[in-house]
mmCIF file of the N, C-alpha and C atoms, coordinates in Angstrom:
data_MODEL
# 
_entry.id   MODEL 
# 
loop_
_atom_site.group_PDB 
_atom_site.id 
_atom_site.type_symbol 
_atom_site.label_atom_id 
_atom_site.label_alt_id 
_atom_site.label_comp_id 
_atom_site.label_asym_id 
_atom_site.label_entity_id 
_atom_site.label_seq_id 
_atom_site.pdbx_PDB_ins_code 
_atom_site.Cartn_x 
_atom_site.Cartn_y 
_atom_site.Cartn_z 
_atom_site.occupancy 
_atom_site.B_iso_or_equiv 
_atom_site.pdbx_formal_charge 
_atom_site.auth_seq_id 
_atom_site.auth_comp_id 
_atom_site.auth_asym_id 
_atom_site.auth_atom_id 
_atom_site.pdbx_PDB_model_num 
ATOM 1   N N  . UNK A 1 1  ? 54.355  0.653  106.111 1.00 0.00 ? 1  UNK A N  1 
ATOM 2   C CA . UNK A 1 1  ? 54.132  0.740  104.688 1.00 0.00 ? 1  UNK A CA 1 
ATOM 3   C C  . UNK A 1 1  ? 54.742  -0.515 104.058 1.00 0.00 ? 1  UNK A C  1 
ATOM 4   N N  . UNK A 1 2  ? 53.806  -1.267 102.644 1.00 0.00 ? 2  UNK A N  1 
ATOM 5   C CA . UNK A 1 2  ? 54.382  -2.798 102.209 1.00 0.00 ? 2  UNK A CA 1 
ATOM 6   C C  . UNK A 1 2  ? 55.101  -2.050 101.458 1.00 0.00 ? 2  UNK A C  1 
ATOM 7   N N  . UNK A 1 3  ? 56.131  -3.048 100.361 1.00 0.00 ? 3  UNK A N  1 
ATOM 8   C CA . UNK A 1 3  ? 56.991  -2.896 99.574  1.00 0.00 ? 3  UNK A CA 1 
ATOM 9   C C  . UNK A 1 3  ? 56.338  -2.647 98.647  1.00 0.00 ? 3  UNK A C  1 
ATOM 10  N N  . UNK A 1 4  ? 54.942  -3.420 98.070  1.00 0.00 ? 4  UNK A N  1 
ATOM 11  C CA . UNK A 1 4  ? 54.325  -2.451 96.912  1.00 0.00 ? 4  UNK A CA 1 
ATOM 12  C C  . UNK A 1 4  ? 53.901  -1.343 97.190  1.00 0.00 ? 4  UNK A C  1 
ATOM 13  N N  . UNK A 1 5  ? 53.324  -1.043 98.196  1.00 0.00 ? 5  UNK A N  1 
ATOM 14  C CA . UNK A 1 5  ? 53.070  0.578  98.271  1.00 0.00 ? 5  UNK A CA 1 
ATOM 15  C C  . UNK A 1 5  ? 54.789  1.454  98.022  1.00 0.00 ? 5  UNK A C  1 
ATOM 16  N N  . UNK A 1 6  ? 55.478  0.956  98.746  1.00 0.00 ? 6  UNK A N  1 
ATOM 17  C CA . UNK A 1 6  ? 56.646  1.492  98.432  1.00 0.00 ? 6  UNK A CA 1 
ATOM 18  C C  . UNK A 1 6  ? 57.130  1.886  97.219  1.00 0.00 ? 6  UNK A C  1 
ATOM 19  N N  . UNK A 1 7  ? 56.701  0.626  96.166  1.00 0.00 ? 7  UNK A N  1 
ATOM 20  C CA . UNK A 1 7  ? 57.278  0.764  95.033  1.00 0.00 ? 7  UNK A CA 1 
ATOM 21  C C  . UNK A 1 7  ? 56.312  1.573  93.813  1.00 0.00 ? 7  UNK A C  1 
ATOM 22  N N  . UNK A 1 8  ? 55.246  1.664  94.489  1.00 0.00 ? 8  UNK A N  1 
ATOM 23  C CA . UNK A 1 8  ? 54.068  2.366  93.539  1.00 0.00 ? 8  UNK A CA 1 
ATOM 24  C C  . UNK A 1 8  ? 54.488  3.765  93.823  1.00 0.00 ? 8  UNK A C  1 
ATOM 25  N N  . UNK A 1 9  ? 54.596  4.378  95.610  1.00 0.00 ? 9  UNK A N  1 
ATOM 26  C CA . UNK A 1 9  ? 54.596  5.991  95.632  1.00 0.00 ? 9  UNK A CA 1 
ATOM 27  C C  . UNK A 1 9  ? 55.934  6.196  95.127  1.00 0.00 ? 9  UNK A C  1 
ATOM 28  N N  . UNK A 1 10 ? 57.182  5.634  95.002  1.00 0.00 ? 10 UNK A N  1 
ATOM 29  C CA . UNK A 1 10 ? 58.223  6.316  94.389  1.00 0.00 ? 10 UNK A CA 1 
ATOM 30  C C  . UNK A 1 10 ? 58.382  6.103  93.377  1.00 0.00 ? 10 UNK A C  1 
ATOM 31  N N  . UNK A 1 11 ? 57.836  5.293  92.421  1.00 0.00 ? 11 UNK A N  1 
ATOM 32  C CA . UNK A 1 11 ? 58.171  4.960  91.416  1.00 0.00 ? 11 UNK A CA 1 
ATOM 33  C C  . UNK A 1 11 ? 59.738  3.928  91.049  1.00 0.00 ? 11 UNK A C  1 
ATOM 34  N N  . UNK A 1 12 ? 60.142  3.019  91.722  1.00 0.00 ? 12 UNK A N  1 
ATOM 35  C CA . UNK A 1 12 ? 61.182  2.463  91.701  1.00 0.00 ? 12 UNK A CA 1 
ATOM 36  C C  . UNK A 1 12 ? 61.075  1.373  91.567  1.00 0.00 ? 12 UNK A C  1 
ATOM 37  N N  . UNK A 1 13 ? 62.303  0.260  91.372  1.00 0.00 ? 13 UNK A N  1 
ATOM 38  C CA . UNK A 1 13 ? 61.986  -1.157 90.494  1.00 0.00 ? 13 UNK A CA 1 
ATOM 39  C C  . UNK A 1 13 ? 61.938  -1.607 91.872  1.00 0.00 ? 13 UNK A C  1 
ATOM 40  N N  . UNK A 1 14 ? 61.121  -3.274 91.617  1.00 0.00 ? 14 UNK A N  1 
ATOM 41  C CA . UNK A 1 14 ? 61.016  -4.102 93.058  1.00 0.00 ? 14 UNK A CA 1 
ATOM 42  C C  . UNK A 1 14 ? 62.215  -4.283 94.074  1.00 0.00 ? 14 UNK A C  1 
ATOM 43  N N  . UNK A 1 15 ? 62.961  -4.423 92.833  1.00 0.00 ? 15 UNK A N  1 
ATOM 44  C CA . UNK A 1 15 ? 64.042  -5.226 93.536  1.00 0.00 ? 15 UNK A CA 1 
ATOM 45  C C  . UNK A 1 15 ? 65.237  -4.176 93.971  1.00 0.00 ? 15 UNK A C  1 
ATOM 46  N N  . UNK A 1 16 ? 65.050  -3.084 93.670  1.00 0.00 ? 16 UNK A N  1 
ATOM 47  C CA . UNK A 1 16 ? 65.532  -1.924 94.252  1.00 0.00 ? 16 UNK A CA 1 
ATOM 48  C C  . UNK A 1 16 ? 65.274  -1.539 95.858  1.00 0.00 ? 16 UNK A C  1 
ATOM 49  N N  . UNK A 1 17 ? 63.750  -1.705 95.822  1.00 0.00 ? 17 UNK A N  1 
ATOM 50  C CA . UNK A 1 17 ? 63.008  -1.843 97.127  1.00 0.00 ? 17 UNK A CA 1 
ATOM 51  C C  . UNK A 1 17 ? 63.552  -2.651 97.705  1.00 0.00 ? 17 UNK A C  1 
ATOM 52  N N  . UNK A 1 18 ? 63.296  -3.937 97.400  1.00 0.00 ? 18 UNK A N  1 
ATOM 53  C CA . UNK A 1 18 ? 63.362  -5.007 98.191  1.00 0.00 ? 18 UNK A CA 1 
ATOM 54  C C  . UNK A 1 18 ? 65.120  -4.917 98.955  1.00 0.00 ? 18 UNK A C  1 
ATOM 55  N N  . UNK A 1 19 ? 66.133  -4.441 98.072  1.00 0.00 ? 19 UNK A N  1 
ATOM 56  C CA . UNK A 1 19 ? 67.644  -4.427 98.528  1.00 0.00 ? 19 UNK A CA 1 
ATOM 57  C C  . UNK A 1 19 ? 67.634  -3.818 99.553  1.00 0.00 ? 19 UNK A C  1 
ATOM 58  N N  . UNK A 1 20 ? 67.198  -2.162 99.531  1.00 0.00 ? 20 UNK A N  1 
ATOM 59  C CA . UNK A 1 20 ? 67.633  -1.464 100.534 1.00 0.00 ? 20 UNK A CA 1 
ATOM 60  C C  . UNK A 1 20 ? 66.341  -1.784 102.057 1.00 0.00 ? 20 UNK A C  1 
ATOM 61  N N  . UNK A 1 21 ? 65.172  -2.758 101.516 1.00 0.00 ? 21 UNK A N  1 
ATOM 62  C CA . UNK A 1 21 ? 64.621  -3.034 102.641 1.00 0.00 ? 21 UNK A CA 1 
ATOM 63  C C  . UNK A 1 21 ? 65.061  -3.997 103.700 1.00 0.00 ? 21 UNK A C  1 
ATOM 64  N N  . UNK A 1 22 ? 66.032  -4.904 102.666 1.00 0.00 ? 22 UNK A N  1 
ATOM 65  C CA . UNK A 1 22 ? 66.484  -5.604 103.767 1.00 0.00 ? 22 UNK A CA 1 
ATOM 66  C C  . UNK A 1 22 ? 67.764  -5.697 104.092 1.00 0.00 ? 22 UNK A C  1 
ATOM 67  N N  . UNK A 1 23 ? 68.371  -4.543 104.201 1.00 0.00 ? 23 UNK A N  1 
ATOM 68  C CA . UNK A 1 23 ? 69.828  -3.524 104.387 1.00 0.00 ? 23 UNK A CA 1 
ATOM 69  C C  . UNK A 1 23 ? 69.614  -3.342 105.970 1.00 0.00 ? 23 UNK A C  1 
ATOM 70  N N  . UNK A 1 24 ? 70.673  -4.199 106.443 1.00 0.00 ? 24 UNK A N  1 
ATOM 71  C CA . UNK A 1 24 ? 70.511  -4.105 108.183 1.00 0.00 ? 24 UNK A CA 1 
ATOM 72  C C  . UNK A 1 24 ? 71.269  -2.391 108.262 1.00 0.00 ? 24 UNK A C  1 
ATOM 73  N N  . UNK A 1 25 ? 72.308  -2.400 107.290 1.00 0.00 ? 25 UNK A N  1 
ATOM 74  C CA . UNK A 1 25 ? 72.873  -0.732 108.018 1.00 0.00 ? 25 UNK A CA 1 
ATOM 75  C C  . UNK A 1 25 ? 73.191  0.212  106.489 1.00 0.00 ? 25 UNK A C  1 
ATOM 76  N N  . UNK A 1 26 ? 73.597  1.209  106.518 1.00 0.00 ? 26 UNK A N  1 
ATOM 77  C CA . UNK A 1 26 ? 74.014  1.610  105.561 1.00 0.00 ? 26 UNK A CA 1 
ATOM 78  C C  . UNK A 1 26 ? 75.339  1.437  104.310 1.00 0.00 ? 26 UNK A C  1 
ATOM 79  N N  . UNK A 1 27 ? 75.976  1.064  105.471 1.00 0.00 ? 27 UNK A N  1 
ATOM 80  C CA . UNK A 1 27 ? 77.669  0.119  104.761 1.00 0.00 ? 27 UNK A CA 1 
ATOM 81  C C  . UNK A 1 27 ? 76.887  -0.779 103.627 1.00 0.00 ? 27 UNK A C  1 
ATOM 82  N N  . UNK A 1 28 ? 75.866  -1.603 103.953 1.00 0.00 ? 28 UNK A N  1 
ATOM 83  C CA . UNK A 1 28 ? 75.664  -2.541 102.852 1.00 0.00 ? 28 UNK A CA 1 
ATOM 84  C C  . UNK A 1 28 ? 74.978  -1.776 102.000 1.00 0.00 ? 28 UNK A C  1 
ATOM 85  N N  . UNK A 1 29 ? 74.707  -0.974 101.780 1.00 0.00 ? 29 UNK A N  1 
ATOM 86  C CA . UNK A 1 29 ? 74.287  -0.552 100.423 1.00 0.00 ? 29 UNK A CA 1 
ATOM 87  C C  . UNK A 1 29 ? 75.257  0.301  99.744  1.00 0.00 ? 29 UNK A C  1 
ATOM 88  N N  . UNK A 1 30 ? 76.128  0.755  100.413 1.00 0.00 ? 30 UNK A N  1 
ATOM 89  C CA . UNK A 1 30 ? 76.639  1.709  99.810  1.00 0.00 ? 30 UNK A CA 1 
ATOM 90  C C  . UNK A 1 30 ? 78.092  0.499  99.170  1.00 0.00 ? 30 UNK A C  1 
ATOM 91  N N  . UNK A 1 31 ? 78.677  -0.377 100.268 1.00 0.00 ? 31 UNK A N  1 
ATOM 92  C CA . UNK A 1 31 ? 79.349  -1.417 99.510  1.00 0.00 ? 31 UNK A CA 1 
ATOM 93  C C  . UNK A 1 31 ? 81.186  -0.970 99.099  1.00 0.00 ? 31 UNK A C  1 
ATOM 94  N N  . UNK A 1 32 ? 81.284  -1.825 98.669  1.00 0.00 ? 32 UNK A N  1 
ATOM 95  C CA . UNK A 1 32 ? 82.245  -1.113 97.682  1.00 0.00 ? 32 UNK A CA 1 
ATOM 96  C C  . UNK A 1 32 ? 82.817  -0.283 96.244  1.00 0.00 ? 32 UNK A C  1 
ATOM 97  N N  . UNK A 1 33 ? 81.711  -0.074 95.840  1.00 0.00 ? 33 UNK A N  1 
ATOM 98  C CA . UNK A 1 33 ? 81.174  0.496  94.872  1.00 0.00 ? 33 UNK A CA 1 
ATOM 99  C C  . UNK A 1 33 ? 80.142  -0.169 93.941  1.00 0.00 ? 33 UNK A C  1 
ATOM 100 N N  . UNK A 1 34 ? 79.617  0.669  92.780  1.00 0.00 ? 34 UNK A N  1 
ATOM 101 C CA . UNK A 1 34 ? 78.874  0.052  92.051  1.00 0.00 ? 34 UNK A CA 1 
ATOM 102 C C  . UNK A 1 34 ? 78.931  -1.130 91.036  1.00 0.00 ? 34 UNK A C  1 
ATOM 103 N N  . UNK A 1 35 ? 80.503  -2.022 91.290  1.00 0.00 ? 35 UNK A N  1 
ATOM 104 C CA . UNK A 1 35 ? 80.657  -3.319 91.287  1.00 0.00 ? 35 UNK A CA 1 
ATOM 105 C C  . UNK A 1 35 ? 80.352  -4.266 92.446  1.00 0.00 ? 35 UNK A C  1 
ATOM 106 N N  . UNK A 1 36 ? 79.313  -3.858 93.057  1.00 0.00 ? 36 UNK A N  1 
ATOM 107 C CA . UNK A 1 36 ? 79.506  -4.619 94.499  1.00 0.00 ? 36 UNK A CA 1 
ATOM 108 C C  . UNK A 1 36 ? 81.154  -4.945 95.205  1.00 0.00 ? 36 UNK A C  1 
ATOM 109 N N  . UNK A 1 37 ? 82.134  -4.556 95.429  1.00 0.00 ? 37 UNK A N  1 
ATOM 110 C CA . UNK A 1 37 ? 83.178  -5.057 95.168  1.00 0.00 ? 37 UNK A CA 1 
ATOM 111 C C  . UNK A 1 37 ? 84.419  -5.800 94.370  1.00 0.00 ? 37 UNK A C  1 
ATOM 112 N N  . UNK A 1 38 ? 83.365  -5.990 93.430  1.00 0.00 ? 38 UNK A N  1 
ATOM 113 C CA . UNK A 1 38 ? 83.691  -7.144 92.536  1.00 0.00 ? 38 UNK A CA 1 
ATOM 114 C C  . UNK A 1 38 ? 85.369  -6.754 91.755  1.00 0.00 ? 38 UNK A C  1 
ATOM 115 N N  . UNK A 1 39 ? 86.039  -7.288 91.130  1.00 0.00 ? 39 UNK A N  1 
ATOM 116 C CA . UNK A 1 39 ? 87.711  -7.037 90.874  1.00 0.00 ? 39 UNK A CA 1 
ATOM 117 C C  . UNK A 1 39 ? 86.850  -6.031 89.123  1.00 0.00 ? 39 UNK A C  1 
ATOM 118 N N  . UNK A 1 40 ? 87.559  -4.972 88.754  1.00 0.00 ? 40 UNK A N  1 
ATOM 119 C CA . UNK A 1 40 ? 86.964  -4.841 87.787  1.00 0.00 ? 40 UNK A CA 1 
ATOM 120 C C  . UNK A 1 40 ? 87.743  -5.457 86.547  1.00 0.00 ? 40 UNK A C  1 
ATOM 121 N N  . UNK A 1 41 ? 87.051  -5.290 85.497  1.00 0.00 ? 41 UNK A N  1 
ATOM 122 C CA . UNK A 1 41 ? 87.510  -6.971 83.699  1.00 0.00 ? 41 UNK A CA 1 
ATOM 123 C C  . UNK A 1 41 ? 88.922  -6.185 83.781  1.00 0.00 ? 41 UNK A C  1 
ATOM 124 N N  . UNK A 1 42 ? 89.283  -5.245 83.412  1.00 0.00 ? 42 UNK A N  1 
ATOM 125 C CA . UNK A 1 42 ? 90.714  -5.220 83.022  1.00 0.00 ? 42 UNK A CA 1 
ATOM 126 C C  . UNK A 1 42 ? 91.482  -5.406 84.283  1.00 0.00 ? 42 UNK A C  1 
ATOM 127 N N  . UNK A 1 43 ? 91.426  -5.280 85.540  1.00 0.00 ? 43 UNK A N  1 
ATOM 128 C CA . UNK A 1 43 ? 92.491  -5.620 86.741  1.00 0.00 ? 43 UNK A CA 1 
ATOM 129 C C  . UNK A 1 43 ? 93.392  -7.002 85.911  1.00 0.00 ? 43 UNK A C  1 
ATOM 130 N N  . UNK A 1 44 ? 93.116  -7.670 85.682  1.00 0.00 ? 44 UNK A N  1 
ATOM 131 C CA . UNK A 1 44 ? 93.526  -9.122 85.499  1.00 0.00 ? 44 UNK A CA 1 
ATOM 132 C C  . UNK A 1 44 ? 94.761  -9.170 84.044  1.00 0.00 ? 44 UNK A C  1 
ATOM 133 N N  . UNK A 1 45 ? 94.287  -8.279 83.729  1.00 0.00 ? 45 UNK A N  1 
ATOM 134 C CA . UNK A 1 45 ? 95.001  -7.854 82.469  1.00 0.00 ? 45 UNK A CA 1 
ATOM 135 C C  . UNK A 1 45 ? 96.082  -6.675 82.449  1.00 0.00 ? 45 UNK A C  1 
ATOM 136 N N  . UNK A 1 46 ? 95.793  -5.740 83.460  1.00 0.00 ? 46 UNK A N  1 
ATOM 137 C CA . UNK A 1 46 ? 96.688  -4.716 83.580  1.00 0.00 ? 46 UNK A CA 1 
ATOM 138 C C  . UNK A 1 46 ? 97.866  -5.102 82.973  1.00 0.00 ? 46 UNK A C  1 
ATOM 139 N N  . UNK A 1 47 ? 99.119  -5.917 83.698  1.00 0.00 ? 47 UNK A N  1 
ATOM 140 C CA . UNK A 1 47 ? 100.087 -6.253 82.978  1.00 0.00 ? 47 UNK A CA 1 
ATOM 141 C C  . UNK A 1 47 ? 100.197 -6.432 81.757  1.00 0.00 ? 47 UNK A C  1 
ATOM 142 N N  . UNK A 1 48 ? 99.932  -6.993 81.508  1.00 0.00 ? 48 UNK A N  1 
ATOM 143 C CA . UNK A 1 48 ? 99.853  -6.847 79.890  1.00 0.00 ? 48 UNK A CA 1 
ATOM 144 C C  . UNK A 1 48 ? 99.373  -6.004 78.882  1.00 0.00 ? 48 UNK A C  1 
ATOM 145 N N  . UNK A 1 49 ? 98.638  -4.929 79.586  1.00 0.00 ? 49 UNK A N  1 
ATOM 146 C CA . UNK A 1 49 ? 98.079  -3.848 78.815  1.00 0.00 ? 49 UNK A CA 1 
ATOM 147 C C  . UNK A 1 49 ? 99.311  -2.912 78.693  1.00 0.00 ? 49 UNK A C  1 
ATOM 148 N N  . UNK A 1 50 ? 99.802  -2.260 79.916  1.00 0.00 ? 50 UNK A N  1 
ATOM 149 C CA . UNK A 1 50 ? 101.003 -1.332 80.322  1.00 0.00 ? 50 UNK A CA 1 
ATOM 150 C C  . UNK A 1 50 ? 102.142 -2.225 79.232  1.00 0.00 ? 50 UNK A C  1 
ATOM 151 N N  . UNK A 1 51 ? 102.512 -3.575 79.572  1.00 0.00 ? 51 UNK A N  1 
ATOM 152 C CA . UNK A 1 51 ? 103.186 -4.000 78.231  1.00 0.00 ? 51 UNK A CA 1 
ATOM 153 C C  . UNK A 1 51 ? 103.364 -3.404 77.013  1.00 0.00 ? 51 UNK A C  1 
ATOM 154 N N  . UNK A 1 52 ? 102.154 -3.413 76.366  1.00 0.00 ? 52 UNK A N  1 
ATOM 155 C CA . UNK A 1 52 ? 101.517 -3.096 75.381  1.00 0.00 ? 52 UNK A CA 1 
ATOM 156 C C  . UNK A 1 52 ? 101.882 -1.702 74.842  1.00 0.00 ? 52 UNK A C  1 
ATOM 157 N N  . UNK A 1 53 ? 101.430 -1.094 76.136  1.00 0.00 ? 53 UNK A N  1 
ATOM 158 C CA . UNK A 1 53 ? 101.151 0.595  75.685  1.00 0.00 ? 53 UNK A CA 1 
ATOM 159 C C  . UNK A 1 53 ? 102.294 1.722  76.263  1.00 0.00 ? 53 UNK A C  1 
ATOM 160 N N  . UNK A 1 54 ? 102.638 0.955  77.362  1.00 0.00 ? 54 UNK A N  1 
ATOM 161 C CA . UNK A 1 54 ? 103.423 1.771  77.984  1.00 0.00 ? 54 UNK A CA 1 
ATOM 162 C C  . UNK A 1 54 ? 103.092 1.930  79.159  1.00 0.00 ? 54 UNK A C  1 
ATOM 163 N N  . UNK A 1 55 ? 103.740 2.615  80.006  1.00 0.00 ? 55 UNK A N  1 
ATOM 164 C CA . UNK A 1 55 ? 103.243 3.057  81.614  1.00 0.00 ? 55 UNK A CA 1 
ATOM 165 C C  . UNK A 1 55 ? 102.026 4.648  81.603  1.00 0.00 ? 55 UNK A C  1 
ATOM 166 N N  . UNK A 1 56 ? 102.004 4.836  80.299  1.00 0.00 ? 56 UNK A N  1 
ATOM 167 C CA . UNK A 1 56 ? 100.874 6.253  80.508  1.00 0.00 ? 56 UNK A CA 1 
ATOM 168 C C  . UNK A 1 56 ? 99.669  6.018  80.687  1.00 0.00 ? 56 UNK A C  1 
ATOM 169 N N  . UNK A 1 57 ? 98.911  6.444  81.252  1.00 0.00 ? 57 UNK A N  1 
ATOM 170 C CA . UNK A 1 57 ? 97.258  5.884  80.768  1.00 0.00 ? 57 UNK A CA 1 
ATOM 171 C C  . UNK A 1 57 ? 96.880  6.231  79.395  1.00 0.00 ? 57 UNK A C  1 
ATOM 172 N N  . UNK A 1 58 ? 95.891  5.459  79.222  1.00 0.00 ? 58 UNK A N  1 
ATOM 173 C CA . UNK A 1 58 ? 95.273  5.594  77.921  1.00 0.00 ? 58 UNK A CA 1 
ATOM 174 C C  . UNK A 1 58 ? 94.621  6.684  77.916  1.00 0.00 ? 58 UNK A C  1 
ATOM 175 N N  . UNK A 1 59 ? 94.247  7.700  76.812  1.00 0.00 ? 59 UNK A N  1 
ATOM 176 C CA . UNK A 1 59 ? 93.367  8.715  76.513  1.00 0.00 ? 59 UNK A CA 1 
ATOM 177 C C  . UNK A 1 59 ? 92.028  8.483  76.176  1.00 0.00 ? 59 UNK A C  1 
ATOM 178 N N  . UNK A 1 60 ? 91.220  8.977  76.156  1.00 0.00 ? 60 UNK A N  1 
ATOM 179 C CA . UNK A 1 60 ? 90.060  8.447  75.935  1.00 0.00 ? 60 UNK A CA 1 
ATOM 180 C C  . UNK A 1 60 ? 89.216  9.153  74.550  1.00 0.00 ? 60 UNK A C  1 
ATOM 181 N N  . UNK A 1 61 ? 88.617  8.152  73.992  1.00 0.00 ? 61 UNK A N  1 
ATOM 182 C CA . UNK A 1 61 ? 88.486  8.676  72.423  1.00 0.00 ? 61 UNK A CA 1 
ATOM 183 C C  . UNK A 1 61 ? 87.275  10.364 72.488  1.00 0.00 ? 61 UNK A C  1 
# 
């Protein structure tokens, strides 16, 4: 089956297709989360947030 047939019977974007088609195993898709790994925006800042606020977490509105 091609990748457009693929992408016509499920209804899914190309490039959705195209990722997990050329996914040698399952580890790579699944990754390190849905940052690809990536550091997330506040890591870099932590310190200075806890500064800020204190050692509690924040509540959420």
């Amino acid at each position: 089956m091609g990748h457009s047939q693929i992408v016509t019977e499920l209804g899914l974007d190309p490039k959705t297709v195209r990722k997990f088609m050329r996914a040698d195993t399952a580890e790579e898709l699944i990754g390190a989360g849905p940052t690809g790994g990536r550091q997330p925006s506040l890591d870099g800042h932590a310190a200075y947030l806890i500064a800020r606020t204190g050692p509690k977490p924040l509540k959420s509105c």
